[in-house]
FIMAR-799010 format. One line per field, with one value per residue (C-alpha): residue number from 1; residue in three letters; chain; x, y, z. Coordinates in Angstrom, 2 decimals, padded with zeros to 5 digits. Layout:
N
num c(NUM|...)
residu c(Ala|...)
chaine c(A|...)
u c(X|...)
v c(Y|...)
w c(Z|...)
END
This chain:
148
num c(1|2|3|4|5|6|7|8|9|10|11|12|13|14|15|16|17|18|19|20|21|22|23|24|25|26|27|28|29|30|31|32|33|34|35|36|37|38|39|40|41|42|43|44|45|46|47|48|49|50|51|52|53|54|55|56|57|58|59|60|61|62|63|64|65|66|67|68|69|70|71|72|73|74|75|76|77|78|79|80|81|82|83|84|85|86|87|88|89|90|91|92|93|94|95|96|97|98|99|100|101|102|103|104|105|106|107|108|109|110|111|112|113|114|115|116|117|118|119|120|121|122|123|124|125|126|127|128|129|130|131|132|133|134|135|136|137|138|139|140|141|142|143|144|145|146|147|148)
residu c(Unk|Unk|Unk|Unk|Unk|Unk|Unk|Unk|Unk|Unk|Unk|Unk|Unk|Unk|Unk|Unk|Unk|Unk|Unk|Unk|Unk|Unk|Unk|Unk|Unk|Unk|Unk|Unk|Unk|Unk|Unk|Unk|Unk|Unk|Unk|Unk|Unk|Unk|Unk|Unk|Unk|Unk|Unk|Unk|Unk|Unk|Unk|Unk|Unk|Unk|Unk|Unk|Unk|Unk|Unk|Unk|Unk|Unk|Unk|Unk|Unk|Unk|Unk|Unk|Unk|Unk|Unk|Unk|Unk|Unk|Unk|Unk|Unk|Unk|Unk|Unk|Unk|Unk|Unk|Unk|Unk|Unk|Unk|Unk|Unk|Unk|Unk|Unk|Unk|Unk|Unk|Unk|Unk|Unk|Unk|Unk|Unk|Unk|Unk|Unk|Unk|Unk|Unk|Unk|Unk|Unk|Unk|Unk|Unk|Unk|Unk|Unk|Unk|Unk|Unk|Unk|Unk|Unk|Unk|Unk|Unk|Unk|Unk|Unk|Unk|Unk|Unk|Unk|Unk|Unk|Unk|Unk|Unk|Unk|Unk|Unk|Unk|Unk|Unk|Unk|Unk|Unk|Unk|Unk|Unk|Unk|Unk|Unk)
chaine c(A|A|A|A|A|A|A|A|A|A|A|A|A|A|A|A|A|A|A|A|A|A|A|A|A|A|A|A|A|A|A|A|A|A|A|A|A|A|A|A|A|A|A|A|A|A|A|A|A|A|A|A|A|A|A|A|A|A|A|A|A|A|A|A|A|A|A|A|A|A|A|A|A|A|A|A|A|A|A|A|A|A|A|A|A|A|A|A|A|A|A|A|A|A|A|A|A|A|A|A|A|A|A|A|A|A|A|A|A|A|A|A|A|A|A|A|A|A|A|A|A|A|A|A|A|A|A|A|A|A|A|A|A|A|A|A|A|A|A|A|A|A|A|A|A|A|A|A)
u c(077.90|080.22|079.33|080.92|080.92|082.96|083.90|082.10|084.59|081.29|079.74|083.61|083.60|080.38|080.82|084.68|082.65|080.39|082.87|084.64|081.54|080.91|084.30|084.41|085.59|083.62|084.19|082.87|085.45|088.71|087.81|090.62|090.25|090.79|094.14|094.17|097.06|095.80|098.59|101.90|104.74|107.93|111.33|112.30|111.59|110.82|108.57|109.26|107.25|109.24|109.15|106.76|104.83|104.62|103.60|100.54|099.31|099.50|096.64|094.88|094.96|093.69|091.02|089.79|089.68|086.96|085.17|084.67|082.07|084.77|087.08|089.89|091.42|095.00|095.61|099.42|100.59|104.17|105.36|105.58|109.10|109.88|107.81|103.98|104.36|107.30|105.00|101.65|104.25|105.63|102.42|100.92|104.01|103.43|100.15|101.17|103.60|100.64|098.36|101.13|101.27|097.38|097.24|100.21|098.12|095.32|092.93|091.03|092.79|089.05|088.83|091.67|091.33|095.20|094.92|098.05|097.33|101.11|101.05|097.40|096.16|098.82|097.94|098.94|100.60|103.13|106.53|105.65|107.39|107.30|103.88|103.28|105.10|102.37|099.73|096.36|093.90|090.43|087.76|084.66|081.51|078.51|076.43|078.41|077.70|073.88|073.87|075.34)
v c(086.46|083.35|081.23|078.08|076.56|073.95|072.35|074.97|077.49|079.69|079.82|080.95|083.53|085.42|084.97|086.67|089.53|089.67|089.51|092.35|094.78|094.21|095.45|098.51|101.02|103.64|107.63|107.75|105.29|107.36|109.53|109.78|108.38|109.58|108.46|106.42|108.56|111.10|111.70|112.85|112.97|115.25|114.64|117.23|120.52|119.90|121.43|120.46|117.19|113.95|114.23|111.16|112.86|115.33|112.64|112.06|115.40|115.99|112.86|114.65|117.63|115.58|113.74|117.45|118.69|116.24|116.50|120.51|120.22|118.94|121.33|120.25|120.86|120.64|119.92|120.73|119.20|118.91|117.22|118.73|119.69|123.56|126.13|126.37|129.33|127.99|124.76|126.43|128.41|125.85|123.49|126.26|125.92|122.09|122.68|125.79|123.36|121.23|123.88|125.40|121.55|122.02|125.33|124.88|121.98|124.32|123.79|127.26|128.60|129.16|125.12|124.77|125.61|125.45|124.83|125.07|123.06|122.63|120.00|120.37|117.51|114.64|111.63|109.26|109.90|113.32|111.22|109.56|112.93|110.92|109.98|113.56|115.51|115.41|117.10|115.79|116.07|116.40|116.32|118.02|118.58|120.14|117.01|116.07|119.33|119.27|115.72|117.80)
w c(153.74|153.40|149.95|149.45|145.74|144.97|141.85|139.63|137.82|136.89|140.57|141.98|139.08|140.45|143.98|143.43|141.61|144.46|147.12|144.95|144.76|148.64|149.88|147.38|150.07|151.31|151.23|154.91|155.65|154.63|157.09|159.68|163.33|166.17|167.54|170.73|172.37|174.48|176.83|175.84|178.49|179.22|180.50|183.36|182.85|179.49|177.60|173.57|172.22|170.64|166.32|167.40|169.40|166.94|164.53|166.43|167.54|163.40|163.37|165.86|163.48|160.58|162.76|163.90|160.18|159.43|161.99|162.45|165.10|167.47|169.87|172.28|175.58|176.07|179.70|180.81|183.80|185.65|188.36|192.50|192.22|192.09|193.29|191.73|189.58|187.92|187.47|186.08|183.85|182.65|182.30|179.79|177.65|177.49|176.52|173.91|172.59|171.62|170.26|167.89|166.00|165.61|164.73|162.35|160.86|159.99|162.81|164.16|167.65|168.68|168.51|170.74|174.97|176.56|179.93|182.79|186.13|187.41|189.66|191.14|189.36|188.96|187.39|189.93|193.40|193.40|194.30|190.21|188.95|185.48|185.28|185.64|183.56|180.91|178.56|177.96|175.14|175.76|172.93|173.07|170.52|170.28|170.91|174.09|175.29|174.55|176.66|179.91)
END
């Protein structure tokens, strides 16, 4: 609602107090959002996240504590180079890496699925080793499930 008064001390007076009452901030509101990064990436053979990746994974944590009826899947990938076993091995430690931050954060290990997929699934073409050295987070909840 947009009020214009001009000239009238008393009219600014009330439409300040009303302006003040109408952006009181609301409980619902402080709840925590979900943060927009969902893929975190690795340098070779690397399997321990950035302090800022860190950083976010803990607002993941947050955004999971207030919403309880939301679990997650942590998708660890790795690049083509190196034999596949060493890859899936080394794509559940990404993901493990991941969990432990949310689990240290309070959030139930039954909330949490850790998944390994070495290089089966790269994000873009295999020769991008960079683009796919990576973990993904993947939220689910009970009402998305319901829908499928």
């Amino acid at each position: 609602m947009t009020v214009l008064v001009l000239d009238n001390p008393e009219l600014m007076a009330r439409a300040a107090q009303v302006h003040n009452s109408d952006s009181q901030v609301n409980p619902m509101d402080e709840s925590p959002r979900k943060p927009h990064q969902m893929k975190f990436h690795f340098g070779f053979d690397k399997h321990r996240l950035s302090e800022e990746d860190q950083a976010i994974l803990r607002q993941h944590a947050a955004y999971m504590k207030a919403h309880p009826e939301v679990t997650v899947s942590i998708n660890g990938h790795t690049d083509s180079h190196g034999p596949e076993e060493y890859n899936a091995f080394l794509s559940r430690l990404r993901a493990n890496s991941a969990a432990k931050i949310l689990k240290s954060e309070g959030i139930d290990e039954s909330r949490i699925e850790v998944v390994g997929w070495g290089s089966r699934k790269p994000l873009t073409n295999p020769e991008d080793s960079a683009a796919n050295r990576r973990l993904d987070l993947q939220y689910h909840s009970e009402q998305m499930a319901k829908a499928q």
